[in-house]
ZADO-1210 file (C-alpha; in nm, 4 decimals, padded with zeros to 6 digits):
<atoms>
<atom x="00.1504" y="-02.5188" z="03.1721" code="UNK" pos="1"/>
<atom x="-00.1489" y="-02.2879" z="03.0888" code="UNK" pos="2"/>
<atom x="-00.1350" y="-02.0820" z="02.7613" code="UNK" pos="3"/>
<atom x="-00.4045" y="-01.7888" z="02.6647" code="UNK" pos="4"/>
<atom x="-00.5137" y="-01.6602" z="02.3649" code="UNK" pos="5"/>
<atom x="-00.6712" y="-01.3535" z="02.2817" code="UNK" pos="6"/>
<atom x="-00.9005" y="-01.2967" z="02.0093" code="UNK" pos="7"/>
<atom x="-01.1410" y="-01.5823" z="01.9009" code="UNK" pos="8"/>
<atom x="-01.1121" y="-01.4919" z="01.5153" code="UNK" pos="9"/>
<atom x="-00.9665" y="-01.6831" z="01.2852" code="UNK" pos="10"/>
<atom x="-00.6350" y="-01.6158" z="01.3753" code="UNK" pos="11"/>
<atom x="-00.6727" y="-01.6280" z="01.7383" code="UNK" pos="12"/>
<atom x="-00.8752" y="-02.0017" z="01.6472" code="UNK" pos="13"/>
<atom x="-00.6105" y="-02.1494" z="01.4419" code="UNK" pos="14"/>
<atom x="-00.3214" y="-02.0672" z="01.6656" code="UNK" pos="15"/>
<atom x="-00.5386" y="-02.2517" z="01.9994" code="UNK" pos="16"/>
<atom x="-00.6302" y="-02.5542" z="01.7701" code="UNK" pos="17"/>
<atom x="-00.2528" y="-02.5578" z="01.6697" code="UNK" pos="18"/>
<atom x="-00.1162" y="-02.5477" z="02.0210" code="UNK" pos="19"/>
<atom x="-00.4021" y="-02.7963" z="02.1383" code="UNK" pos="20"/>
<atom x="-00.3194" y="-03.0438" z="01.9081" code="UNK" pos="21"/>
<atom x="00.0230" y="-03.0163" z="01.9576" code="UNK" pos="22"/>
<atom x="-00.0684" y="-03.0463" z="02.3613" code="UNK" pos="23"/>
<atom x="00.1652" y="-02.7771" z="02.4567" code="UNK" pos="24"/>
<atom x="-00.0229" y="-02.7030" z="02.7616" code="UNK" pos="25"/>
<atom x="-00.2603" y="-02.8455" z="03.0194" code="UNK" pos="26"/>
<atom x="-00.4949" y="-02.5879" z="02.9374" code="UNK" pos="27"/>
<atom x="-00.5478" y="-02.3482" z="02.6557" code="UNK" pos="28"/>
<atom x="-00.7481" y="-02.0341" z="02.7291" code="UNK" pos="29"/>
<atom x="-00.9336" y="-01.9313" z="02.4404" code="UNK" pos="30"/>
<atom x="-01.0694" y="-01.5063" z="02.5082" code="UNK" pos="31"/>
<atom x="-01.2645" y="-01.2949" z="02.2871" code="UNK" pos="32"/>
<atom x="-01.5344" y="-00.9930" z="02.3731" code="UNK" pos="33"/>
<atom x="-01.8302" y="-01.1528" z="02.0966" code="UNK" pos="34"/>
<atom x="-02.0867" y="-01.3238" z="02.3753" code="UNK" pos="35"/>
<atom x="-02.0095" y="-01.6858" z="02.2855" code="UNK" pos="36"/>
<atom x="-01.8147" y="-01.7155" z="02.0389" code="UNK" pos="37"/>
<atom x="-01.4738" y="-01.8189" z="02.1951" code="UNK" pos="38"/>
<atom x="-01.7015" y="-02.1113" z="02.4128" code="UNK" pos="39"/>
<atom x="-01.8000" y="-02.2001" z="02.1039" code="UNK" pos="40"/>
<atom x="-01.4752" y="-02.2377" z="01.9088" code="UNK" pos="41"/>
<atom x="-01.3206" y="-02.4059" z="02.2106" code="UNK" pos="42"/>
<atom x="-01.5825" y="-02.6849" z="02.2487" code="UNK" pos="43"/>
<atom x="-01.6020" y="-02.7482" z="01.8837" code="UNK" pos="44"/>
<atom x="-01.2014" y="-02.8092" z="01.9238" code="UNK" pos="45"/>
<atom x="-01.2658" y="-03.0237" z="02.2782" code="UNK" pos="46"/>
<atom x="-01.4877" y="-03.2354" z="02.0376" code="UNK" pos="47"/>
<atom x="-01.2115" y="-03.3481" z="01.8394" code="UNK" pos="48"/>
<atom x="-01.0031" y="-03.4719" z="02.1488" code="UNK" pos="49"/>
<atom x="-01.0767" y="-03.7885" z="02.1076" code="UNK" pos="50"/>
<atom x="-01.0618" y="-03.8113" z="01.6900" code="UNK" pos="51"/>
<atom x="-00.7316" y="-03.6502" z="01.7230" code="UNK" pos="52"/>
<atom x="-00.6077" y="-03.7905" z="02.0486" code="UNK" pos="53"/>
<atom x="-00.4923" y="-03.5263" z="02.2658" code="UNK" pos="54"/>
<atom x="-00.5531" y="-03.4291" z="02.6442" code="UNK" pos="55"/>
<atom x="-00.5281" y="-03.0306" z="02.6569" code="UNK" pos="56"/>
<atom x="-00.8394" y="-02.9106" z="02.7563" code="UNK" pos="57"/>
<atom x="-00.9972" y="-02.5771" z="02.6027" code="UNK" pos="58"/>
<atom x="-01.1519" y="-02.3176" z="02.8083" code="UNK" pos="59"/>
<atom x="-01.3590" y="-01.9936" z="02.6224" code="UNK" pos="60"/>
<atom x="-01.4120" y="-01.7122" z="02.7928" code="UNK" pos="61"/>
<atom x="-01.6153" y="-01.4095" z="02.7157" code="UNK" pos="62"/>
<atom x="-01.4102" y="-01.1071" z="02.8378" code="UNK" pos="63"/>
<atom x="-01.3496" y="-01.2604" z="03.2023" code="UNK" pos="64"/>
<atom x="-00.9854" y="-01.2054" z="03.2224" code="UNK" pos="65"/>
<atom x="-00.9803" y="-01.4094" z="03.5423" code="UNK" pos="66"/>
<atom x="-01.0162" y="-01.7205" z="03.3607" code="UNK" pos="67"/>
<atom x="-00.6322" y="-01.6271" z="03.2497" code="UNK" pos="68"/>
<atom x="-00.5071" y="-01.6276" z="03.5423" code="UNK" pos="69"/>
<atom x="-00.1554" y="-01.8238" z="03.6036" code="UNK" pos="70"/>
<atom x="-00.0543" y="-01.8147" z="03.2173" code="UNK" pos="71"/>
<atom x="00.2619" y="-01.8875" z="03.1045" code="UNK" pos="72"/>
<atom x="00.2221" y="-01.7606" z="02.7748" code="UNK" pos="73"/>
<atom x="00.0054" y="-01.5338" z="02.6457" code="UNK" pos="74"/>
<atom x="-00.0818" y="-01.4830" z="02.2385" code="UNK" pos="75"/>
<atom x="-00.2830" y="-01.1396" z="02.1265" code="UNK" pos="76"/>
<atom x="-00.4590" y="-01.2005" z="01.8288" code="UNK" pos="77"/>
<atom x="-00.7399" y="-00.9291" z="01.9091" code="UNK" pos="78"/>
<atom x="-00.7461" y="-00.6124" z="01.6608" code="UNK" pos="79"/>
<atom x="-00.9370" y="-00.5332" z="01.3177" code="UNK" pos="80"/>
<atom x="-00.8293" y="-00.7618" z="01.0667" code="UNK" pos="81"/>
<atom x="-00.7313" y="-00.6412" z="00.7229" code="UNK" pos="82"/>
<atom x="-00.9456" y="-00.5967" z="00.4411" code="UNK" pos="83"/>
<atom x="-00.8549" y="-00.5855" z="00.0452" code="UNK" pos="84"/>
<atom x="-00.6363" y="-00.2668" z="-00.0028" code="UNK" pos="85"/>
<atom x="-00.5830" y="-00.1808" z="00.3900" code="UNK" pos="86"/>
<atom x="-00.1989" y="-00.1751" z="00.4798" code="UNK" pos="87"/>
<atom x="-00.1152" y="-00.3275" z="00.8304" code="UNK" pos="88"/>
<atom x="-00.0161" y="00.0467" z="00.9185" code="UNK" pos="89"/>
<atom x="-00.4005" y="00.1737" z="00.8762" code="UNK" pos="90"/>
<atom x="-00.4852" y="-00.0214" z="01.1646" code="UNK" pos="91"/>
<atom x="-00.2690" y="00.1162" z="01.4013" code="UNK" pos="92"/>
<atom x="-00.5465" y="00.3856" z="01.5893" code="UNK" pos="93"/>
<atom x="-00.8044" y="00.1330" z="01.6133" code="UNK" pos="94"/>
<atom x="-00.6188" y="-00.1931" z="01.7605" code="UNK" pos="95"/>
<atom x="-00.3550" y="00.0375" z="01.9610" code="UNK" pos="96"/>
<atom x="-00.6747" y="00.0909" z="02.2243" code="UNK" pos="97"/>
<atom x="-00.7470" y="-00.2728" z="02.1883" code="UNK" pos="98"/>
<atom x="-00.3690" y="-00.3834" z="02.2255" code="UNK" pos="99"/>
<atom x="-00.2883" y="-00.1721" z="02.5159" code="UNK" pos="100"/>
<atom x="-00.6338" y="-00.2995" z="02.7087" code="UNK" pos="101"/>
<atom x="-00.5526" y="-00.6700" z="02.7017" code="UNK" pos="102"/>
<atom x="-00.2139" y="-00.6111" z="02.7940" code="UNK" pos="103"/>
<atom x="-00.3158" y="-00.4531" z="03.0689" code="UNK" pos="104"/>
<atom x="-00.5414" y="-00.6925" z="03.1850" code="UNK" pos="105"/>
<atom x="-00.3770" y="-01.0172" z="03.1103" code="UNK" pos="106"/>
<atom x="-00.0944" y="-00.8708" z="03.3371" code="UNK" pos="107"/>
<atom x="-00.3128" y="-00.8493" z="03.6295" code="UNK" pos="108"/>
<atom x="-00.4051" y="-01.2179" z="03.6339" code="UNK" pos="109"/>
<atom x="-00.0291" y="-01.3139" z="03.4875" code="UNK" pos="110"/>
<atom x="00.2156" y="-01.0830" z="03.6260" code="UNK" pos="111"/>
<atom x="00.4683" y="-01.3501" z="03.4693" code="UNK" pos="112"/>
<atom x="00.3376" y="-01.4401" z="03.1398" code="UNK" pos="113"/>
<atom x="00.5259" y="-01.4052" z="02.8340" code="UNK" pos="114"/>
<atom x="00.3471" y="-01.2410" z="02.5733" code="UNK" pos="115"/>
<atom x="00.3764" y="-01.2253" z="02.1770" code="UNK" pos="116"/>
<atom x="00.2327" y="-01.0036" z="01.9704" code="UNK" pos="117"/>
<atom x="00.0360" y="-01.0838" z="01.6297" code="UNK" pos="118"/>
<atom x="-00.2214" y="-00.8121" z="01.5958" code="UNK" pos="119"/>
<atom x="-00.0951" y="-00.5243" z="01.3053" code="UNK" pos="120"/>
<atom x="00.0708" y="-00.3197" z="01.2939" code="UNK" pos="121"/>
<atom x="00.2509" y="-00.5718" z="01.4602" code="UNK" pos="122"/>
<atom x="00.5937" y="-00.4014" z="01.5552" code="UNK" pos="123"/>
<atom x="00.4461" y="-00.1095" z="01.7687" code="UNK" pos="124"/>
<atom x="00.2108" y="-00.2664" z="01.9110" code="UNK" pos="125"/>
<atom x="00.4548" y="-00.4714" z="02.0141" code="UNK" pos="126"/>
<atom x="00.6516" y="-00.1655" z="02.1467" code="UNK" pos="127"/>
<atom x="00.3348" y="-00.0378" z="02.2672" code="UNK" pos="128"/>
<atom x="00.2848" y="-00.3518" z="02.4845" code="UNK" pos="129"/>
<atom x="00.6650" y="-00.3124" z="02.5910" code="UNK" pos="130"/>
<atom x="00.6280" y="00.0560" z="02.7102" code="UNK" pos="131"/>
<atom x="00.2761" y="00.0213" z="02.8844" code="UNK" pos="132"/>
<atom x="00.2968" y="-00.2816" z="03.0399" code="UNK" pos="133"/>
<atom x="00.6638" y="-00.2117" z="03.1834" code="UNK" pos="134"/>
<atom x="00.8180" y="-00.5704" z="03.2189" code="UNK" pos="135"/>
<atom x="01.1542" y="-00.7271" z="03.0699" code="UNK" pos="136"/>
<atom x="01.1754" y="-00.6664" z="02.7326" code="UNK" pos="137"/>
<atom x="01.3012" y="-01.0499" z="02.6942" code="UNK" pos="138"/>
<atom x="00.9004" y="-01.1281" z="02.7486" code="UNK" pos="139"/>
<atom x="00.7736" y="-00.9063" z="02.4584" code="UNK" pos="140"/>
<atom x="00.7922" y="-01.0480" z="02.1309" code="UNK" pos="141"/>
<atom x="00.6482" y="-00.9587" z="01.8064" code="UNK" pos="142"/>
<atom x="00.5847" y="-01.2548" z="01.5710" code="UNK" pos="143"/>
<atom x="00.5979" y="-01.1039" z="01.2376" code="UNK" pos="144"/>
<atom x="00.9317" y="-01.2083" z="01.1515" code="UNK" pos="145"/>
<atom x="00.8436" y="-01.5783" z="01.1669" code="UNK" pos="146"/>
<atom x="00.5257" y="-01.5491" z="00.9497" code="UNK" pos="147"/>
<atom x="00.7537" y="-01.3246" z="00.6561" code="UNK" pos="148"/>
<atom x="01.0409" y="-01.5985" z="00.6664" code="UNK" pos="149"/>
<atom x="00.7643" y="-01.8985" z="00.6242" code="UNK" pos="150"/>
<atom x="00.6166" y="-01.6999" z="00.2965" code="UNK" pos="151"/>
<atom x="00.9852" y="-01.6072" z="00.1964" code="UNK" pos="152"/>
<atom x="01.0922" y="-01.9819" z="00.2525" code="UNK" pos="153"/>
<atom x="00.7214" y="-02.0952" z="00.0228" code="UNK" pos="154"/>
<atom x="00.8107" y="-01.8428" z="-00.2378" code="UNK" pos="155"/>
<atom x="01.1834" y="-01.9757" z="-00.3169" code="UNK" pos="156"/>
<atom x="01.0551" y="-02.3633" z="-00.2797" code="UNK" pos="157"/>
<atom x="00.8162" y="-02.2722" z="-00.5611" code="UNK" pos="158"/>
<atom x="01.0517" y="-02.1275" z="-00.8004" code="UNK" pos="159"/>
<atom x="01.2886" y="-02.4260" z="-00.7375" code="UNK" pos="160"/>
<atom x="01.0545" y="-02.7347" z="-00.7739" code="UNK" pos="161"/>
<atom x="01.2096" y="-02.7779" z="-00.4002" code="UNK" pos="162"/>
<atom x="01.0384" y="-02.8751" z="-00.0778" code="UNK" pos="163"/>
<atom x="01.0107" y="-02.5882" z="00.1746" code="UNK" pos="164"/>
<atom x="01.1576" y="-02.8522" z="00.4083" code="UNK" pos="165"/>
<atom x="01.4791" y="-02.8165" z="00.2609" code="UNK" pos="166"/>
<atom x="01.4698" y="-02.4175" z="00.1920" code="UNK" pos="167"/>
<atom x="01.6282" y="-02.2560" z="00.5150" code="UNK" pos="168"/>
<atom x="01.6010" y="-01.8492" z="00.4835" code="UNK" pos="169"/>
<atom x="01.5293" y="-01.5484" z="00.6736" code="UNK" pos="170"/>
<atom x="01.3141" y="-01.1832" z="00.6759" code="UNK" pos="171"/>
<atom x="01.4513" y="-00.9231" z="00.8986" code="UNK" pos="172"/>
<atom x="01.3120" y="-00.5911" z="00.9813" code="UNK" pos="173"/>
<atom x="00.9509" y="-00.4664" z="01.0095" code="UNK" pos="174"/>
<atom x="00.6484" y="-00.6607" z="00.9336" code="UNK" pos="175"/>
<atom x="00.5216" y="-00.4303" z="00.6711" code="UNK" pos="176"/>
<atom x="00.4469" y="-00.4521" z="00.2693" code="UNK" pos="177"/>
<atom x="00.7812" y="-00.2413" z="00.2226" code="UNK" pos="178"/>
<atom x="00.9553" y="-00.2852" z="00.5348" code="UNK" pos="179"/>
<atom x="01.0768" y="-00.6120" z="00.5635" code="UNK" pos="180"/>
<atom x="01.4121" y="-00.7380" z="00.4090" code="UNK" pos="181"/>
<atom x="01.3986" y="-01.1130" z="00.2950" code="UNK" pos="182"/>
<atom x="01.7326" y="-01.2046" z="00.3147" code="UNK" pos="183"/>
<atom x="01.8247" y="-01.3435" z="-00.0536" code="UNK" pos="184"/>
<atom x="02.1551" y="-01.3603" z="-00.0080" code="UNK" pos="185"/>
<atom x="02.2039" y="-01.6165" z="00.2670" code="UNK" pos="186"/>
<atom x="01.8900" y="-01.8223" z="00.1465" code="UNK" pos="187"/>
<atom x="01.9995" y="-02.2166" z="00.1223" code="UNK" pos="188"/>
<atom x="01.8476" y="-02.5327" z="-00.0386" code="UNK" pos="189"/>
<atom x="01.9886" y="-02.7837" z="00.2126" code="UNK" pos="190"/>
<atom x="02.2726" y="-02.6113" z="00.2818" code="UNK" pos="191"/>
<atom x="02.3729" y="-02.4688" z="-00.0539" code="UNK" pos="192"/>
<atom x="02.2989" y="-02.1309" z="-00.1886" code="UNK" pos="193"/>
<atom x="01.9848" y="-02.0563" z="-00.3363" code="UNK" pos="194"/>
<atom x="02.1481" y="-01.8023" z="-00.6018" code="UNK" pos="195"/>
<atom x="02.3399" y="-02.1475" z="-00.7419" code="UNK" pos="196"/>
<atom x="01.9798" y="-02.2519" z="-00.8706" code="UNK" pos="197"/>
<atom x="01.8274" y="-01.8974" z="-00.8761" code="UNK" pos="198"/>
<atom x="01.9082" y="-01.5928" z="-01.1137" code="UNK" pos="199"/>
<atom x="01.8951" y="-01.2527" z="-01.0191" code="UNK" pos="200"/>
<atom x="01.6152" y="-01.1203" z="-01.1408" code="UNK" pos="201"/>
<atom x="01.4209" y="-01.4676" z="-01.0311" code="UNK" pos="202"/>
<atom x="01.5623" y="-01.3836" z="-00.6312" code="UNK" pos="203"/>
<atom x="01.4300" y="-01.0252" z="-00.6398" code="UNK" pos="204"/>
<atom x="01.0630" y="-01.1393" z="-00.8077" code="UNK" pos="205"/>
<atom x="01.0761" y="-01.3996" z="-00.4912" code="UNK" pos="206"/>
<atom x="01.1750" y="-01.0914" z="-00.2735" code="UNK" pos="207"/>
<atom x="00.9244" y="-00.8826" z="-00.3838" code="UNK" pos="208"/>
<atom x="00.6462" y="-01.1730" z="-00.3677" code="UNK" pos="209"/>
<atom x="00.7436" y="-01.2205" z="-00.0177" code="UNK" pos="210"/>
<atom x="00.6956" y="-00.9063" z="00.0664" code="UNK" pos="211"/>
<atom x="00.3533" y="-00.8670" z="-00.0220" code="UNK" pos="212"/>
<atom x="00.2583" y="-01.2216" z="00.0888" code="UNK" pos="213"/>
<atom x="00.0100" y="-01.1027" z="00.2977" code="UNK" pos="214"/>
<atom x="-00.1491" y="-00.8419" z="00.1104" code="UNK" pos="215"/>
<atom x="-00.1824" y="-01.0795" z="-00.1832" code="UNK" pos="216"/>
<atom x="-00.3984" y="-01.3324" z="00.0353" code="UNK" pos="217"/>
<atom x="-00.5745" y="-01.0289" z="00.2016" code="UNK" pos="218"/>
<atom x="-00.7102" y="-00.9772" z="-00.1618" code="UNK" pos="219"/>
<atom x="-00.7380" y="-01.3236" z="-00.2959" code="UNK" pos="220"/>
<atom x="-00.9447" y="-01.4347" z="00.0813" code="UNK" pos="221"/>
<atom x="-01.1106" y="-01.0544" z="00.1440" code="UNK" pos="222"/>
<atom x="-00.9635" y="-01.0623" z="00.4745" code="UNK" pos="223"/>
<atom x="-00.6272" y="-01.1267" z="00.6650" code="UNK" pos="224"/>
<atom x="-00.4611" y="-01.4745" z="00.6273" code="UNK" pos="225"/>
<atom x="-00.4842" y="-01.6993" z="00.9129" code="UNK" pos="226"/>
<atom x="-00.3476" y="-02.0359" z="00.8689" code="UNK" pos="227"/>
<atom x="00.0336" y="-01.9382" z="00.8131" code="UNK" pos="228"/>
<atom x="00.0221" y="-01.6934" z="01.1360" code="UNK" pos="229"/>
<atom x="-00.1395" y="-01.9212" z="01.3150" code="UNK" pos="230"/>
<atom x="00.1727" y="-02.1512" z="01.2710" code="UNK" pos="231"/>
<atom x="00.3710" y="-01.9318" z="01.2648" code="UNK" pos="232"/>
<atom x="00.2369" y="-01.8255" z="01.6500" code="UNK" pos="233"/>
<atom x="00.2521" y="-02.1875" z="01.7278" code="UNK" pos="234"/>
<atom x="00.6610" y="-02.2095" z="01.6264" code="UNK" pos="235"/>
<atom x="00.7157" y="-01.9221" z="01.8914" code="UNK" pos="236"/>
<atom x="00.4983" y="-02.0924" z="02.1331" code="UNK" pos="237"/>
<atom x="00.6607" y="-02.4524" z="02.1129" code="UNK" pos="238"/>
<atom x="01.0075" y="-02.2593" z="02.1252" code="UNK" pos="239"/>
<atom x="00.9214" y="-02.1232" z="02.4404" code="UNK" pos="240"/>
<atom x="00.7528" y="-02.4305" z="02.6293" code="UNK" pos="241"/>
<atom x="00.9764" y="-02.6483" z="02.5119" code="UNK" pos="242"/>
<atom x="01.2531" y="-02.4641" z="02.5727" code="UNK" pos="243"/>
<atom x="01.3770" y="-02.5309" z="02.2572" code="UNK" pos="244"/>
<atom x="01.6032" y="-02.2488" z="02.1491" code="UNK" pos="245"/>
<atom x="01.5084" y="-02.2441" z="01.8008" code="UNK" pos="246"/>
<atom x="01.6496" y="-01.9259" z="01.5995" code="UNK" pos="247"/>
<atom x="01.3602" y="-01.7448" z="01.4497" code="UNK" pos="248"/>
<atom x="01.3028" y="-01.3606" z="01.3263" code="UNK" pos="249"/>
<atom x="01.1106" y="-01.1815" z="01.5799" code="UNK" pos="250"/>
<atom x="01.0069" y="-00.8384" z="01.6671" code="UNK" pos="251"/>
<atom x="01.2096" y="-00.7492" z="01.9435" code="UNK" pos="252"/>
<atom x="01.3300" y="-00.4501" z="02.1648" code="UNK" pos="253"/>
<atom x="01.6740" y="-00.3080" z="02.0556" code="UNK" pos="254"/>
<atom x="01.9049" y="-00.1469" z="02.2530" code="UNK" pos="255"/>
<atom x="02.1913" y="-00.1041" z="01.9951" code="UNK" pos="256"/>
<atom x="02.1784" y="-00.4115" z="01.8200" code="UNK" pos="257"/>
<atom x="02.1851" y="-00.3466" z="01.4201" code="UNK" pos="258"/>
<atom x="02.2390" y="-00.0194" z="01.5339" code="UNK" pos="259"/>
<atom x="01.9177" y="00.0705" z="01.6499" code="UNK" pos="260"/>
<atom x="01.7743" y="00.1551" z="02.0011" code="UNK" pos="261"/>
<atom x="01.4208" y="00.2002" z="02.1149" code="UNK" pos="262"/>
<atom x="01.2348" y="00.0167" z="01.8746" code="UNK" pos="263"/>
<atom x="01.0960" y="-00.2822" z="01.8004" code="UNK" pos="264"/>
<atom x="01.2186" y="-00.4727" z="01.4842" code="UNK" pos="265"/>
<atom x="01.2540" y="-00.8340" z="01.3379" code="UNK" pos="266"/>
<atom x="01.5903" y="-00.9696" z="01.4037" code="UNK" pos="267"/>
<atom x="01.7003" y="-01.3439" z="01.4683" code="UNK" pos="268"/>
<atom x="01.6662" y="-01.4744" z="01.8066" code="UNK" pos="269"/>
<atom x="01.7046" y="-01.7575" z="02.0389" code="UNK" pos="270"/>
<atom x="01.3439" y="-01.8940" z="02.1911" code="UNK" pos="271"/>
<atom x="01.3518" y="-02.0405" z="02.4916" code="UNK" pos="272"/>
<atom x="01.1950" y="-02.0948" z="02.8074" code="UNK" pos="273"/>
<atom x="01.2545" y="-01.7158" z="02.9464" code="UNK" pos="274"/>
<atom x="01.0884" y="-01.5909" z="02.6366" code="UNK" pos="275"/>
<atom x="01.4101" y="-01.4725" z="02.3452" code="UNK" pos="276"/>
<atom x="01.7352" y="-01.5005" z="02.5327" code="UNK" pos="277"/>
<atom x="01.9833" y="-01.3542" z="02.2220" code="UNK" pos="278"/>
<atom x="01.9642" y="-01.1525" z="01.9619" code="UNK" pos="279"/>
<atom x="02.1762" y="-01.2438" z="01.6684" code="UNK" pos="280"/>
<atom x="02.3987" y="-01.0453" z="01.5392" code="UNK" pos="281"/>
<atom x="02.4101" y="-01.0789" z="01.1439" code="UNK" pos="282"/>
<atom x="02.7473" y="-00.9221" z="00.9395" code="UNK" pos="283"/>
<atom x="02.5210" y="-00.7645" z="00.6712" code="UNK" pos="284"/>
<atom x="02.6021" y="-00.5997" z="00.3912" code="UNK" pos="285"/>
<atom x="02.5805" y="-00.2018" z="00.3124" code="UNK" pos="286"/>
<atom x="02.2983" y="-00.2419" z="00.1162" code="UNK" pos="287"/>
<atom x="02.1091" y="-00.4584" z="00.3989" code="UNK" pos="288"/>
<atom x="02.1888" y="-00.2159" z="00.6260" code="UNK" pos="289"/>
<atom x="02.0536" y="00.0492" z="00.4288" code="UNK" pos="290"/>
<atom x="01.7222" y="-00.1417" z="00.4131" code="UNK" pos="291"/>
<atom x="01.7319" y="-00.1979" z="00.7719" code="UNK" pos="292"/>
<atom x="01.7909" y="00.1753" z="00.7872" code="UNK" pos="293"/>
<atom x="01.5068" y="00.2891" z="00.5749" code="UNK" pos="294"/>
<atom x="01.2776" y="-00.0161" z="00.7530" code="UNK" pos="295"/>
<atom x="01.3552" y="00.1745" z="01.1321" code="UNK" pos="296"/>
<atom x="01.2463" y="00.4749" z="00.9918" code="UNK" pos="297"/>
<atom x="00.9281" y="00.3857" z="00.8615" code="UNK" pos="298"/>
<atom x="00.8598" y="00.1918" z="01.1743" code="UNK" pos="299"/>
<atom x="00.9339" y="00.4796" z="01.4124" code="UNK" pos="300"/>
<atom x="00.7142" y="00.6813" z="01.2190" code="UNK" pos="301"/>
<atom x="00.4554" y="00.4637" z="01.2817" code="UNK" pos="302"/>
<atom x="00.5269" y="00.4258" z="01.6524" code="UNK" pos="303"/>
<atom x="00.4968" y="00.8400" z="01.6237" code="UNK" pos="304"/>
<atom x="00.1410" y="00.7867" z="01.6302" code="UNK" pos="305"/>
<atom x="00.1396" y="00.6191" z="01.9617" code="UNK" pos="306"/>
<atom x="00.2243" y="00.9673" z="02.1458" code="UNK" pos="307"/>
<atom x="00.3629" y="00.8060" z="02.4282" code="UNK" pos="308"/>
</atoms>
């Protein structure tokens, strides 16, 4: 098993040390254009091989693609972080070029490789990686959904005294400050409902916290978060290698489902070892679907830009 990531930042650093550690792979491709930098980050982890006791061995590579070659999965991290104030959907011109040049190239050396998405705005250029790169839209997936429903899951542990480890809950639709829909309603504390320890007005402040989880930290750190997405990335990852068919909100393509068709949305899915292998269909209720609704909308707008 070989696994490449792309984009040495902090993102891109965390998610390799995560899936090292976690010895997913043989080999973990660390790949970033800054001379250095991703050899750098990728010994400093190989140094801790035998402190931590694992044998997956990092590689960095500076821009040579052909170190890729023969991945099984591939991560893109690469794109212009955000900064305090930015909204994911300012960096769409800027990390579109970037996004649609490393898919490009990792397919060359990886004609196979299942990809997921993390750079923002992270739902087109997940549907911009779907449309240029032209394979099965099972191998494309978008991991915003999985990074929303970890804040959405910290946010409701927090008002509850709780551990997260009990909290089970779920953000659908784009991966945007006013796109995504955290799912209140079907929230559970070990299998009971969150609204029987919750009041109303406590679920929507937890709704509306989630929802600008990211831009919160963005002004709190000066830049994007990167711990959280990076394990977030790393629950999509272990999914897949280890086939374990774990149902998590992702950015997939739709073809009808929640009655929307070419786009590229959080939904639940099934992870496995052919990338997602079902969407899950959710009864939800008028209001949800209105959200969903107005959530397609903003992200088609967005993929507008693309002109493709």
């Amino acid at each position: 098993m070989k696994i490449t990531v792309v984009g040495a930042g902090a993102v891109g650093a965390t998610t390799a040390d995560n899936i090292i550690r976690r010895e997913l792979a043989e080999e973990v491709v660390l790949l970033d254009i800054k001379e250095g930098v991703s050899e750098g980050k990728s010994l400093d982890m190989y140094q801790t091989a035998a402190l931590l006791g694992f044998n997956t061995k990092p590689v960095g590579s500076t821009n040579d693609y052909e170190k890729t070659k023969g991945s099984d999965v591939v991560v893109i991290t690469s794109g212009l972080p955000r900064k305090p104030g930015m909204t994911r959907e300012e960096l769409i011109g800027i990390n579109a070029g970037i996004v649609k040049g490393v898919t490009e190239n990792i397919l060359k050396y990886s004609p196979d490789a299942i990809i997921i998405v993390v750079s923002n705005p992270m739902d087109t250029m997940t549907y911009l990686a779907l449309k240029e790169s032209g394979i099965a839209k099972e191998k494309l997936i978008g991991m915003g959904g999985a990074l929303d429903s970890a804040r959405f899951k910290t946010y409701l542990a927090l008002a509850m005294n709780a551990s997260p480890l009990d909290i089970h809950g779920m953000v659908i639709g784009g991966h945007g400050d006013t796109t995504m829909i955290p799912l209140t309603r079907l929230a559970t504390y070990n299998g009971l409902p969150v609204s029987n320890f919750l009041s109303t007005d406590e679920l929507e402040k937890v709704a509306a916290d989630t929802m600008v989880g990211g831009a919160t930290l963005t002004k709190l750190i000066g830049t994007s978060a990167w711990y959280a997405p990076g394990a977030a990335t790393l629950l999509l990852v272990e999914s897949i290698v280890r086939d374990q068919k774990r149902i998590v909100p992702c950015s997939v393509y739709l073809e009808g489902e929640y009655g929307q068709n070419d786009i590229c949305m959080g939904v639940p899915v099934v992870l496995g070892r052919k990338g997602w292998e079902k969407i899950i269909q959710l009864e939800l209720t008028d209001s949800e679907k209105a959200a969903f609704e107005k959530s397609a909308e903003a992200v088609r707008s967005m993929n507008g830009a693309l002109n493709l």
